[in-house]
C-alpha positions as CSV (number, residue, x, y, z in Angstrom):
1,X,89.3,92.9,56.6
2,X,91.8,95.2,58.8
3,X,94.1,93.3,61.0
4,X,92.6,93.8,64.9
5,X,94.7,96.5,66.6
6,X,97.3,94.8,68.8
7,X,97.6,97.4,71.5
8,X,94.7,99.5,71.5
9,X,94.4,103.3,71.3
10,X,95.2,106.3,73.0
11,X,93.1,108.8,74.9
12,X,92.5,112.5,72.9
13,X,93.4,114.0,76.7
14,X,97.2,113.0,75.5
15,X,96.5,114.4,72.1
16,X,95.3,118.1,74.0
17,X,98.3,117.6,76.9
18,X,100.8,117.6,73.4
19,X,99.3,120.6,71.9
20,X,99.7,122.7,75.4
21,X,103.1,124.0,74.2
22,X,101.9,124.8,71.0
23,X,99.1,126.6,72.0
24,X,101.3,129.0,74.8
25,X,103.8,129.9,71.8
26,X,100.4,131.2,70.0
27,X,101.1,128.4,66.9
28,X,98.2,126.9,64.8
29,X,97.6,123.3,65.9
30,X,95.4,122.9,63.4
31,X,97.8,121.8,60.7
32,X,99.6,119.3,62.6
33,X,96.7,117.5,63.6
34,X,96.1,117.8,60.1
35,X,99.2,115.8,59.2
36,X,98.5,113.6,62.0
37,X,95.7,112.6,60.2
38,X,93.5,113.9,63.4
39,X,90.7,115.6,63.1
40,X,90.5,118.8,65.5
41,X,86.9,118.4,66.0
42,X,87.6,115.4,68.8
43,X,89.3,117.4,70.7
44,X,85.7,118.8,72.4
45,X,85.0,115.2,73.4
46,X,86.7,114.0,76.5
47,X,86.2,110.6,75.5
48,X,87.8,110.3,72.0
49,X,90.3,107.9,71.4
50,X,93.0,108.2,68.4
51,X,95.4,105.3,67.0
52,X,99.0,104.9,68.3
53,X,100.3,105.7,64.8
54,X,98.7,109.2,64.6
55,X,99.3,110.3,67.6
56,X,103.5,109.1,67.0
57,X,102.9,111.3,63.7
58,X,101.7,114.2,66.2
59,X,104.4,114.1,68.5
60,X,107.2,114.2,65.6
61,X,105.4,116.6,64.3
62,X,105.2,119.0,67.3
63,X,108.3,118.4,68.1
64,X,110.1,119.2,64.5
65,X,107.5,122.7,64.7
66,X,108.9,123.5,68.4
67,X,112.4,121.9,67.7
68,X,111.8,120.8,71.2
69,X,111.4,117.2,71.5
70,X,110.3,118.3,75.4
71,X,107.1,119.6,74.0
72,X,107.7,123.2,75.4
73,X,107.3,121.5,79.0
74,X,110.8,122.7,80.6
75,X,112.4,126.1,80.0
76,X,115.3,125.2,78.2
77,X,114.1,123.6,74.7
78,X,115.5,119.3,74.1
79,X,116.5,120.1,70.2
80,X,115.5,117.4,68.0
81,X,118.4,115.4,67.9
82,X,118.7,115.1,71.6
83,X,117.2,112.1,71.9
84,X,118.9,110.5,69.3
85,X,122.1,111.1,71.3
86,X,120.5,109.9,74.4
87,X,119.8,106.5,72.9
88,X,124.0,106.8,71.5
89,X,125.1,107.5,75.0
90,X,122.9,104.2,76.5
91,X,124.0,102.1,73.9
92,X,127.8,102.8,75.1
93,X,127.0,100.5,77.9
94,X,126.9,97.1,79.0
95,X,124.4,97.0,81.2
96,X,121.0,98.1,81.6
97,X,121.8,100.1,85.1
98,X,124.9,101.7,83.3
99,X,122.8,102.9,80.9
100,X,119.7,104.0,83.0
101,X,122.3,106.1,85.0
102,X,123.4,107.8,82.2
103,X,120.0,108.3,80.8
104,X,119.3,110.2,83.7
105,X,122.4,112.2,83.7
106,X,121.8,113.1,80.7
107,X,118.5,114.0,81.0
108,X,119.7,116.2,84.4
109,X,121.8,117.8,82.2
110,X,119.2,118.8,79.2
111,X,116.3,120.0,81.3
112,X,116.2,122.8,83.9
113,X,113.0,122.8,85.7
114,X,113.1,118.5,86.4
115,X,115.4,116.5,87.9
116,X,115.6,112.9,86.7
117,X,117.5,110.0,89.4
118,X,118.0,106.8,89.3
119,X,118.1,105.1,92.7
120,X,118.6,101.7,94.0
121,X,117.9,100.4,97.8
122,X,117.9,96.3,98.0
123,X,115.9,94.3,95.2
124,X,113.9,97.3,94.5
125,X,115.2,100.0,91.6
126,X,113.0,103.6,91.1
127,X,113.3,106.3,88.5
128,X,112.0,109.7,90.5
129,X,111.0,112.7,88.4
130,X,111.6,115.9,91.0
131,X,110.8,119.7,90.8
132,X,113.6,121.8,90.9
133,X,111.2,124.9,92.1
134,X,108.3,123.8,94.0
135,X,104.9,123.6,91.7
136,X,107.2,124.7,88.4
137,X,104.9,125.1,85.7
138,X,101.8,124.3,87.7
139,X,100.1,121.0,88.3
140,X,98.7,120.3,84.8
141,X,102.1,120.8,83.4
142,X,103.7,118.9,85.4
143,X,101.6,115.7,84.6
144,X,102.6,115.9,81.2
145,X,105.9,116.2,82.0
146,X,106.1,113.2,84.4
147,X,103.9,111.7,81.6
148,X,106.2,112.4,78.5
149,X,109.6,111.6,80.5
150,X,107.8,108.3,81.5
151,X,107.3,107.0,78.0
152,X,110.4,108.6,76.7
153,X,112.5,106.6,79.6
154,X,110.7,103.4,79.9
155,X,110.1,103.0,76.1
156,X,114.1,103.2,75.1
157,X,115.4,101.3,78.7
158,X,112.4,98.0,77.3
159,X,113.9,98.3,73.2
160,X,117.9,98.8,74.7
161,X,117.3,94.8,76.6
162,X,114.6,93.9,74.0
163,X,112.1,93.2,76.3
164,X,109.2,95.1,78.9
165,X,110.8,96.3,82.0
166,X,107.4,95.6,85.0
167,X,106.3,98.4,86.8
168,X,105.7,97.0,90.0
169,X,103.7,100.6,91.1
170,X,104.0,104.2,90.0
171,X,103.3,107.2,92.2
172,X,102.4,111.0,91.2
173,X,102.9,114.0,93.0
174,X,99.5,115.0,91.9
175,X,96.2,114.1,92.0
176,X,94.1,111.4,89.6
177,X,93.6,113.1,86.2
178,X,90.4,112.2,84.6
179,X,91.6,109.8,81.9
180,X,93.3,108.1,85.6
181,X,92.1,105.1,83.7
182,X,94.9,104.9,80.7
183,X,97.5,104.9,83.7
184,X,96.9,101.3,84.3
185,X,97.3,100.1,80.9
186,X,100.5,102.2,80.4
187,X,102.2,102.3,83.8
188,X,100.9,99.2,86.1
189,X,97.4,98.7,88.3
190,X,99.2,99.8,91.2
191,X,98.9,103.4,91.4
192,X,99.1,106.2,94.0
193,X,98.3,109.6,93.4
194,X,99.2,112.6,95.8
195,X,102.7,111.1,96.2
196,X,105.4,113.2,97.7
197,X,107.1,112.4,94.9
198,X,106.4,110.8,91.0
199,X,108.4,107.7,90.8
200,X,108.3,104.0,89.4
201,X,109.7,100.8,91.0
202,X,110.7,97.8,89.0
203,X,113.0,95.4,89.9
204,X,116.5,96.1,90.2
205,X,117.5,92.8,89.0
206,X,116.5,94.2,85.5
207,X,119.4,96.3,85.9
208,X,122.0,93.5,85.6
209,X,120.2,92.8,81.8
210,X,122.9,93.4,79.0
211,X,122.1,95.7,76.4
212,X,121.0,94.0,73.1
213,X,120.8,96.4,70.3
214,X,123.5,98.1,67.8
215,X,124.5,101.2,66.0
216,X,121.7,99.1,62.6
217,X,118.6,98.9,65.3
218,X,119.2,102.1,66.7
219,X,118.7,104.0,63.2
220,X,114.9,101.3,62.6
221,X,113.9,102.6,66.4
222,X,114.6,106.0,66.1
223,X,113.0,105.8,62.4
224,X,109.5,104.7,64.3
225,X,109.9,106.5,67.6
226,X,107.7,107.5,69.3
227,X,104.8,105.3,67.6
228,X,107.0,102.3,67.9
229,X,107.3,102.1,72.0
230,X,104.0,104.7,73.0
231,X,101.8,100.9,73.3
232,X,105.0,98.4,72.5
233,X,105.7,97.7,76.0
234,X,102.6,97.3,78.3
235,X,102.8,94.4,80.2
236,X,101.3,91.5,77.9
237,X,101.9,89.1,80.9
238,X,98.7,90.2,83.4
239,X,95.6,88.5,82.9
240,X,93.1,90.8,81.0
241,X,96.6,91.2,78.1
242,X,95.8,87.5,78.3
243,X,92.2,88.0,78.0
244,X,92.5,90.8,75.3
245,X,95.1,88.2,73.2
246,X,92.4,85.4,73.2
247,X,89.3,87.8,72.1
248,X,91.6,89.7,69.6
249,X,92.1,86.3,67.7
250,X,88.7,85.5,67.8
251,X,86.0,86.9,65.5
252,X,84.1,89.4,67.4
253,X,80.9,87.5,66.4
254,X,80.6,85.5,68.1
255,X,83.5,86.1,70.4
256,X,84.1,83.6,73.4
257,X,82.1,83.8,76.5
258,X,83.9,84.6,79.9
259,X,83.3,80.9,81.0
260,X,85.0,79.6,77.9
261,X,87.9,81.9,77.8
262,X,88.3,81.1,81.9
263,X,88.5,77.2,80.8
264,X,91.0,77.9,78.4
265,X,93.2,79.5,80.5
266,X,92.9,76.8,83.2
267,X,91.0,79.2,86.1
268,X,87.6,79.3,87.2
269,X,85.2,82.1,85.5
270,X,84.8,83.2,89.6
271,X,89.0,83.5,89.8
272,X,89.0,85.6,86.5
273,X,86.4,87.8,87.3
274,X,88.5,88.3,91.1
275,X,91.6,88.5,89.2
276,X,90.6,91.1,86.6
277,X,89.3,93.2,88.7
278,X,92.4,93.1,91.1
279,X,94.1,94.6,87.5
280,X,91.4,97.6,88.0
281,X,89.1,95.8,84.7
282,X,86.4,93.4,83.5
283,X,85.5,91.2,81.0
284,X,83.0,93.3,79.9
285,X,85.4,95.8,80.1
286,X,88.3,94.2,78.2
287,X,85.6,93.4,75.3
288,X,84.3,96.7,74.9
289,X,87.7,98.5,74.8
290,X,88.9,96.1,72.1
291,X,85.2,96.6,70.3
292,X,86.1,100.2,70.5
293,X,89.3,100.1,69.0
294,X,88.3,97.8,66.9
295,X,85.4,100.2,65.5
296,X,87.8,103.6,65.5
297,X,90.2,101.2,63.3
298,X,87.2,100.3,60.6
299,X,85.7,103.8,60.8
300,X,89.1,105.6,59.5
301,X,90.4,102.8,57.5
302,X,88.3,101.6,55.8
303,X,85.0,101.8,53.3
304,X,82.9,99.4,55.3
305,X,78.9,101.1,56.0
306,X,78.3,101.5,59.2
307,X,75.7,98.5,59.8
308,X,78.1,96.1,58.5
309,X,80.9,97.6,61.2
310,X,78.3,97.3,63.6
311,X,77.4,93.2,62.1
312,X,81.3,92.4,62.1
313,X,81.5,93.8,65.8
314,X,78.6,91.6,67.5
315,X,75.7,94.2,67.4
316,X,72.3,92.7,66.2
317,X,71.2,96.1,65.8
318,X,72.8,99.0,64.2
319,X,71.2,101.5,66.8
320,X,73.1,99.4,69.6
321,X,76.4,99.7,68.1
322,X,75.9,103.6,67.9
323,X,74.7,104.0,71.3
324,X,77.7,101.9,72.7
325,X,80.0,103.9,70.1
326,X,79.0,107.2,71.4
327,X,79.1,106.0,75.1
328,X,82.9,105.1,74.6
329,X,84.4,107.8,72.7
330,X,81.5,110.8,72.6
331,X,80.9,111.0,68.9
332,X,78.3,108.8,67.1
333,X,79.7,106.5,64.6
334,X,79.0,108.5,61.7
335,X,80.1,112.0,63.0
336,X,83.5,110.4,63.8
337,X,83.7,109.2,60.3
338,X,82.7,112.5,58.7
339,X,85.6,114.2,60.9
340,X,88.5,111.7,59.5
341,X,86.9,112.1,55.9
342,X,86.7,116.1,56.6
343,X,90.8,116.0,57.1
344,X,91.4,113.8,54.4
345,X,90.0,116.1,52.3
């Protein structure tokens, strides 16, 4: 039996929102979703989900073909390597705010068309992603660019003190995308859209953290960025994380009610349901995200026949577990098997 997937999966709109540099420079994208072990066939269904480890294998792999670890996204190229010496630069400090300020000076420095500031009032710290020309690159660009600068910033500021860094809210300066959903597992429930500006405040108490890692972890991090930090550091201290734990170390048949897992964490089933859904999920929701990934998991990795995927999952009928399959992720079971075998082949 695979081991449960700890942190999920990732939306194909992040797999298409990588390939947007590829495909204005006229490349083939075909052969590094290849490699990716990602089958170009999901990318016609919205819904589609991928695993954190191929889509870290697509982003090296874009990034080595563009020798632009930017993605294409600003008009002066990051040449692989640049992050590397961003990660250097931070770990020159002794602090967490020395080296967020130099991560952002750095980052000022490498791209043209954002500008990247750390900023401090009171208790409250934000990182702000600005424009240097007024709708550069259009709106859709610019969401990927705020996207990508978030994970590349947030992921190496959580590994450089060892632990997450909360996002106590996150605003864009554009409107909801249609996968507005992944934004609360990845940034925080708190969300506003339409912003004047894209920034995220945390705590500037964080700030006064010392930095924790070396010259030895820096060369295991850089060896399994991005895949390493893309899911590491959600925050596994909110409720449905807590929720998600219990039922991932449970077998999914049967897996505990929502009144037993409310009693074992000490709260009413009335206070979790209120809870949950002040985090923007369910119960139901939480169950069915981590049956999803759980069946994307056993479709691509492994030889068990569909009924028995569907059996192990909690489905007393095999027709149920391929109408829930294809309501999640747009592809029934067996075509999303038949595209991984295709690009194994």
């Amino acid at each position: 039996m695979l081991k449960e997937p700890e942190k999920g999966s990732i939306s194909i709109a992040f797999v298409s929102e990588a390939l947007a540099g590829v495909v204005r420079r006229n490349m083939a994208s075909e052969p590094l979703l290849r490699a990716a072990g990602i089958p170009a066939g999901l990318l016609q269904f919205s819904d589609a989900r991928v695993t954190p480890e191929s889509f870290g294998a697509l982003w090296l792999a874009i990034a080595r073909a563009l020798d632009d670890e930017f993605f294409g996204l600003d008009s002066r190229r990051m040449k692989v390597g640049s992050y590397a010496v961003m990660c250097r630069l931070a770990l020159g400090c002794d602090t967490l705010g020395e080296a967020a300020a130099r991560i952002c000076e750095f980052l000022r420095v490498i791209l043209d068309d954002t500008k990247v500031e750390l900023i401090v009032a009171g208790a409250d710290a934000r990182i702000v992603f600005g424009d240097r020309e007024a709708g550069a690159g259009g709106d859709g660009r610019r969401i990927y660019t705020h996207e990508t600068l978030f994970v590349l910033i947030h992921g190496l500021l959580c590994w450089l003190i060892g632990r997450r860094i909360g996002i106590r809210q996150a605003r864009f300066s554009y409107g909801r995308p249609a996968w507005n959903r992944e934004y609360e597992l990845v940034f925080c429930p708190d969300l506003i859209f339409n912003a004047l500006q894209t920034d995220f405040l945390f705590s500037a108490a964080s700030l006064r953290a010392r930095i924790v890692q070396d010259e030895p972890s820096l060369q295991a991090f850089l060896q399994g960025a991005p895949g390493n930090f893309l899911l590491k550091y959600r925050d596994e201290t909110s409720l449905s994380a807590r929720v998600r734990r219990r039922l991932r170390n449970a077998r999914p048949e049967p897996w505990p009610s929502c009144e037993r897992v409310a009693r074992e964490l000490g709260i009413a089933p009335s206070s979790l349901h209120r809870k949950l859904e002040l985090e923007g999920t369910s119960f139901r929701l939480i169950r069915d995200d981590l049956r999803r990934d759980l069946a994307i998991k056993y479709l691509t990795q492994s030889q068990l026949k569909i009924s028995d995927i569907a059996s192990v999952l909690g489905f007393a009928e095999r027709s149920a577990f391929h109408r829930a399959f294809k309501c999640w992720t747009g592809v029934r079971p067996g075509a999303y098997r038949e595209l991984h075998v295709s690009v194994d082949i």
